[in-house]
Each structure stands twice: as structure tokens, then as C-alpha cells.
MARBA-3410 file (N, C-alpha, C, O; in Angstrom, 1 decimal):
95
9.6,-194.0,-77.7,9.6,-195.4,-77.3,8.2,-196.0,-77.5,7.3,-195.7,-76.8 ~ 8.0,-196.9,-78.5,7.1,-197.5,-78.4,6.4,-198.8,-77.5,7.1,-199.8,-77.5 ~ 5.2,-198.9,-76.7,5.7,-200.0,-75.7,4.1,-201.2,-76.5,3.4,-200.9,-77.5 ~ 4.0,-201.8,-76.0,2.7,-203.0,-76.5,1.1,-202.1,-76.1,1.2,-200.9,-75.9 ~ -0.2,-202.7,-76.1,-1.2,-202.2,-76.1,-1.5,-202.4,-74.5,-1.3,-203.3,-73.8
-2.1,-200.8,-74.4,-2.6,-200.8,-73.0,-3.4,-201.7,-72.1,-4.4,-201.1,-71.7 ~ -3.3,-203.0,-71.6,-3.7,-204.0,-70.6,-5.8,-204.1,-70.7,-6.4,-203.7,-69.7 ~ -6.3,-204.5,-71.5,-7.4,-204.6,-71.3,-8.1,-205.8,-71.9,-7.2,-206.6,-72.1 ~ -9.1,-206.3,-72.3,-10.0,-207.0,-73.0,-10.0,-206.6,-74.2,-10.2,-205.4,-74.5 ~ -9.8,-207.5,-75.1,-9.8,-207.7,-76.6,-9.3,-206.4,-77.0,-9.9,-205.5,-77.6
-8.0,-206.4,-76.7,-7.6,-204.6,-77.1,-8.5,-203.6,-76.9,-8.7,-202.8,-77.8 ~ -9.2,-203.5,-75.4,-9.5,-202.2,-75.4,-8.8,-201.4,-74.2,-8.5,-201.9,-73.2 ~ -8.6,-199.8,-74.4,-8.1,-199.3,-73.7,-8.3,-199.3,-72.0,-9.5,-199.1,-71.6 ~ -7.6,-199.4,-71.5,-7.8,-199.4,-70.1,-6.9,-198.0,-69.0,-5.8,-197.8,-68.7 ~ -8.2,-197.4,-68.9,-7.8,-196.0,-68.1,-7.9,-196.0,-66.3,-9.0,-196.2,-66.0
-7.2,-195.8,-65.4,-6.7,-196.0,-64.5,-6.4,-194.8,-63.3,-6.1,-193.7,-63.8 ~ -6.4,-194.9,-62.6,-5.5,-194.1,-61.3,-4.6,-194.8,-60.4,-5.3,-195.4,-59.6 ~ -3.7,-195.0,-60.2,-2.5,-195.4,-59.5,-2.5,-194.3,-58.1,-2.5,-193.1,-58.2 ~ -2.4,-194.9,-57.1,-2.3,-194.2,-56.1,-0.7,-194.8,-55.6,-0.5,-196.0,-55.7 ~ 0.3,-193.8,-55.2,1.5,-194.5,-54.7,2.4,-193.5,-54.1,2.3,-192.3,-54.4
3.3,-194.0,-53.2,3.9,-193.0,-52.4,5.0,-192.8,-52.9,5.7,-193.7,-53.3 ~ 5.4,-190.9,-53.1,6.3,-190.9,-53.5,7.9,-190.8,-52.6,7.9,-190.0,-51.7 ~ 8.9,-191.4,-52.9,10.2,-191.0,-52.7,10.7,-189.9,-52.0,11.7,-190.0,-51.3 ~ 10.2,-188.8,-52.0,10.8,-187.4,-51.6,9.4,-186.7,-52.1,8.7,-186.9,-53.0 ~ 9.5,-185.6,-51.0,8.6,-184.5,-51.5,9.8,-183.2,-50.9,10.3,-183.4,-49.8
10.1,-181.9,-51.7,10.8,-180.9,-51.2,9.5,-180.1,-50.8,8.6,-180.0,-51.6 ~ 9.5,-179.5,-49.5,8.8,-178.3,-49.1,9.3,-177.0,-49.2,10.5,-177.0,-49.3 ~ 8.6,-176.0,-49.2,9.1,-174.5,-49.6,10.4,-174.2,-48.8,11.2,-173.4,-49.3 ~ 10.5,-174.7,-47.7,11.5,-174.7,-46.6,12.8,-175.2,-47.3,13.9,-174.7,-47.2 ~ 12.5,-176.4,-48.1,13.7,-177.5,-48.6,14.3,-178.3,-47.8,15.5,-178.7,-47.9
13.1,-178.5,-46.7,13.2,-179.7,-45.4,12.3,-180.8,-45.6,11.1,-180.7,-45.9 ~ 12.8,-181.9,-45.4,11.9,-183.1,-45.8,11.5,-183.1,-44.0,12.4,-182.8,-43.1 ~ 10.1,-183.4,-43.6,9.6,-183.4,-43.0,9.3,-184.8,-42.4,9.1,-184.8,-41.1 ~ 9.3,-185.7,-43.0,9.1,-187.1,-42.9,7.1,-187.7,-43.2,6.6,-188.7,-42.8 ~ 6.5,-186.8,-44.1,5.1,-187.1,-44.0,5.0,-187.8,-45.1,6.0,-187.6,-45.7
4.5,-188.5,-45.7,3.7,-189.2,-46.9,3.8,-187.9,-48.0,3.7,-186.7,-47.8 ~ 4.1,-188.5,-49.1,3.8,-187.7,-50.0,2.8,-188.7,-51.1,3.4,-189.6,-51.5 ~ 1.8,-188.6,-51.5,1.0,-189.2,-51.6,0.5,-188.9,-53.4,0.0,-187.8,-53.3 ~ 0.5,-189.3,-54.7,0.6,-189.2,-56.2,-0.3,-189.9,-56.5,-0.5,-191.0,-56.0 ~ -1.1,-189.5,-57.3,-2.3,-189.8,-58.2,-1.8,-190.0,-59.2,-1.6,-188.9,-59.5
-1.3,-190.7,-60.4,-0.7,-190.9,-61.7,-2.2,-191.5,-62.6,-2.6,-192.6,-62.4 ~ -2.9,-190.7,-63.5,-3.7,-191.3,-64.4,-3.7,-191.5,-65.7,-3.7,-190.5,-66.5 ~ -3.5,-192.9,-66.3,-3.9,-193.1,-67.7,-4.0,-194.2,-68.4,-4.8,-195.0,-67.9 ~ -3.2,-194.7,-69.7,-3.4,-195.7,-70.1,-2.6,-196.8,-69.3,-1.5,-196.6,-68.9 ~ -3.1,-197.8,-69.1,-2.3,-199.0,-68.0,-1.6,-199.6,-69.0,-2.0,-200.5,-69.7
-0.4,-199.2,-69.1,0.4,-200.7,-70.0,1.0,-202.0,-69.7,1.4,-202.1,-68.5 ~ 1.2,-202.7,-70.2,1.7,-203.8,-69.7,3.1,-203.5,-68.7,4.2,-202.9,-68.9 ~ 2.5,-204.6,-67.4,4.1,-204.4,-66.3,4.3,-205.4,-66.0,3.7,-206.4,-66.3 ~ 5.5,-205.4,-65.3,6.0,-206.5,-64.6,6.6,-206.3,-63.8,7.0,-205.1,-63.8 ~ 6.9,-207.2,-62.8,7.4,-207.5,-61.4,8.3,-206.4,-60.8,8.7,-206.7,-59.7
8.9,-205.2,-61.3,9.1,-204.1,-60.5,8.3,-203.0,-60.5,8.1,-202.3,-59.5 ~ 7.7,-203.0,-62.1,7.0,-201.6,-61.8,5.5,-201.6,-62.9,5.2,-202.2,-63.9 ~ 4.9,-200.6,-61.9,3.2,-200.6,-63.2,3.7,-199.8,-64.2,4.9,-199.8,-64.1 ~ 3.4,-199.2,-64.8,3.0,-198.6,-66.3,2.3,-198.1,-66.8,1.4,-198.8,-67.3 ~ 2.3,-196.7,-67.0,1.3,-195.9,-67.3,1.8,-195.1,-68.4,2.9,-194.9,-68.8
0.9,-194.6,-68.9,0.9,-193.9,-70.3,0.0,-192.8,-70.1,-1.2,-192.9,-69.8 ~ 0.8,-191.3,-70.4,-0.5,-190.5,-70.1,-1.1,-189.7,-71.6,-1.9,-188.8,-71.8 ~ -0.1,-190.6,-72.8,-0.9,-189.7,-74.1,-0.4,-191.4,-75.0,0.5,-192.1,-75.1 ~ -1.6,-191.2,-75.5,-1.7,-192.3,-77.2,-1.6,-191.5,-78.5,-2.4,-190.7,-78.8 ~ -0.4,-191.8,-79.5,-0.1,-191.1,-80.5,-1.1,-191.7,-81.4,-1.8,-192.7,-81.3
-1.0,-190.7,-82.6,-1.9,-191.3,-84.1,-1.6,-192.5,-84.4,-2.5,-193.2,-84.8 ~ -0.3,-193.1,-84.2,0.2,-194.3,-84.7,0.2,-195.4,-83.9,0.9,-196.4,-83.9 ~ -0.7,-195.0,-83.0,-0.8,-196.3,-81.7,0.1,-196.3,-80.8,0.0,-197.1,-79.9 ~ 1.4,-195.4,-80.8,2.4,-195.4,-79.2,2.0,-194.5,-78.4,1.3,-193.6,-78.8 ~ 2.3,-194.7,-77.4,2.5,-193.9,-76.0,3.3,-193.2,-75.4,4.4,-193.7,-75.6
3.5,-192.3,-74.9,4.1,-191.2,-74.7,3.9,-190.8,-73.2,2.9,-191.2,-72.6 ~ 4.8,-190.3,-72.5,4.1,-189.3,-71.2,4.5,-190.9,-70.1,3.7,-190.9,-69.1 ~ 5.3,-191.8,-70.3,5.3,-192.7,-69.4,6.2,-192.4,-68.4,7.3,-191.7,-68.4 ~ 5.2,-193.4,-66.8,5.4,-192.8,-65.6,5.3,-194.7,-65.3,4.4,-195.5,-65.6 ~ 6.8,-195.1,-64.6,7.2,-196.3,-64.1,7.4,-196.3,-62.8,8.5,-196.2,-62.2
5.8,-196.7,-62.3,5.7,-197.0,-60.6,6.0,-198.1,-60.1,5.4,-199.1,-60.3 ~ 7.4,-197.9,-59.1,7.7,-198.7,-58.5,6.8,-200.2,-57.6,6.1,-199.8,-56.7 ~ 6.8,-201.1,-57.8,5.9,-201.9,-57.2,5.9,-201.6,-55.2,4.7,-201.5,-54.7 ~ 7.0,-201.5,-54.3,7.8,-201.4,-53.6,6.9,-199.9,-53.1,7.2,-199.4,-52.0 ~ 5.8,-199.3,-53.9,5.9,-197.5,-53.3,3.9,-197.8,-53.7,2.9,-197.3,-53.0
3.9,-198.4,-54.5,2.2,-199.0,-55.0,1.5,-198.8,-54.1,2.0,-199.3,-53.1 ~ 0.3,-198.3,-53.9,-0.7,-198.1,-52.6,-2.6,-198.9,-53.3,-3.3,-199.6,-52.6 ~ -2.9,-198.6,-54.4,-3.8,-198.7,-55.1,-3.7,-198.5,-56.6,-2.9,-197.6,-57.0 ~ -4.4,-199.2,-57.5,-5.0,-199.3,-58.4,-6.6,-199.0,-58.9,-7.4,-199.9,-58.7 ~ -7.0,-198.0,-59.3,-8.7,-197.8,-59.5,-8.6,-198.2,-61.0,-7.7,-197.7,-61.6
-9.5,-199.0,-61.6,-9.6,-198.7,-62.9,-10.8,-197.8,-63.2,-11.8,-197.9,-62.5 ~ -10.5,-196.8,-64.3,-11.8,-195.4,-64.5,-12.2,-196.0,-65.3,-11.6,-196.6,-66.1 ~ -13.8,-195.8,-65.0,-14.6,-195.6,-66.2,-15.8,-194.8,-66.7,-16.1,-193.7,-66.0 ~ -16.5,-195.1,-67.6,-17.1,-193.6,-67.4,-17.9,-192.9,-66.5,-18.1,-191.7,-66.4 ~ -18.3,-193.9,-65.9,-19.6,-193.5,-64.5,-18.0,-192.6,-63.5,-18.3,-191.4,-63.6
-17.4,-192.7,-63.1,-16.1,-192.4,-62.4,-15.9,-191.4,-63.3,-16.7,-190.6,-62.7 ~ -15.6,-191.0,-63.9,-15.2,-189.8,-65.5,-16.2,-189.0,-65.0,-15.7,-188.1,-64.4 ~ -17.3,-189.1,-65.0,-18.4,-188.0,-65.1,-18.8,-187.7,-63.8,-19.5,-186.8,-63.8 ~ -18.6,-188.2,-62.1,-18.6,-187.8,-61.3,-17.3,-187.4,-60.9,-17.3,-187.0,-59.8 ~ -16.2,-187.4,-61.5,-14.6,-186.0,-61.7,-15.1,-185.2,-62.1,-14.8,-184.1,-61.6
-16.0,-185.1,-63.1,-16.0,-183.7,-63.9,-17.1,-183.0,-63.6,-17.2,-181.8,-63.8 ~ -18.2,-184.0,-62.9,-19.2,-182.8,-61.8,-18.9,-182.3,-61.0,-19.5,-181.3,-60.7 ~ -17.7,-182.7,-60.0,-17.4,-182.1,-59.2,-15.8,-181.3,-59.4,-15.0,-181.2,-58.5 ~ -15.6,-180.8,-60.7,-14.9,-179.7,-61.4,-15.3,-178.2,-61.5,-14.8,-177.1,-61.3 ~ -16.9,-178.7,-62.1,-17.7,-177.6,-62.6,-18.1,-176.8,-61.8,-18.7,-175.8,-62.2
END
């Protein structure tokens, strides 16, 4: 499925974290407990509308997207947009 270019200035990519609650979480038990279940979703922002954001977590050779995850507006907690200063304090605190 190909969808339009990922949400930025003069066509440039725009990389992201979505923070949002999810629906169901199963515990080892297979008892829903009633706590937050709480999802980090990162990548390309694509164009959304009024139900859900849009994310993209891989860009093909040919300019589509792949790996899409449609966050309910209704479950939405935050938006971060990443950039590199953000990129390189994740990956210091990886190493």
C-alpha cells in the first residue's frame, strides 16, 4: 500500500514517537488486570486524519511505506517529534 509523503517541510522526513494507550495488554496469567498499558510507536509520520495518526516504520527504494501502525485518535497520549540531538541521547544511553 502506498500512502503520500511523510508530514514535514518542503518534503522532508519527519521522525516521531507516538506515545498511546493500548486496548488490551494479555499478562502471563491471561488476566487483564485493569492497568495502563502504555506503547511507544516510532517512525515516519504520515499524513492523518480525524480518527487516526500514521506511522510508517520502514521507507522502500521506491518512496512507499511499509510497517504501518494506525493510532487511534481516542487512545493518543503524546506526540515527540525526534531529531538528532534526541537520536544520539537514545543511543548513549544504549551503549
Amino acid at each position: 500500500m502506498e500512502m503520500a509523503s511523510p508530514v514535514g517541510e518542503e518534503g522532508a522526513e519527519v521522525l516521531v514517537r507516538v506515545t498511546w494507550r493500548d486496548a488490551y495488554s494479555e499478562q502471563d496469567e491471561g488476566e487483564y488486570e485493569g492497568e495502563d498499558f502504555l506503547v511507544d510507536t516510532v517512525g515516519f509520520l504520515l499524513p492523518s486524519n480525524e480518527y487516526f495518526i500514521n506511522v510508517a516504520q520502514e521507507r522502500c527504494p521506491d518512496g512507499s511505506f511499509r510497517g504501518l501502525t494506525h493510532i487511534p485518535r481516542g487512545v493518543h497520549l503524546h506526540t515527540e517529534r525526534l531529531t538528532s540531538q534526541s537520536l544520539q541521547i537514545v543511543g548513549t544511553q544504549t551503549q
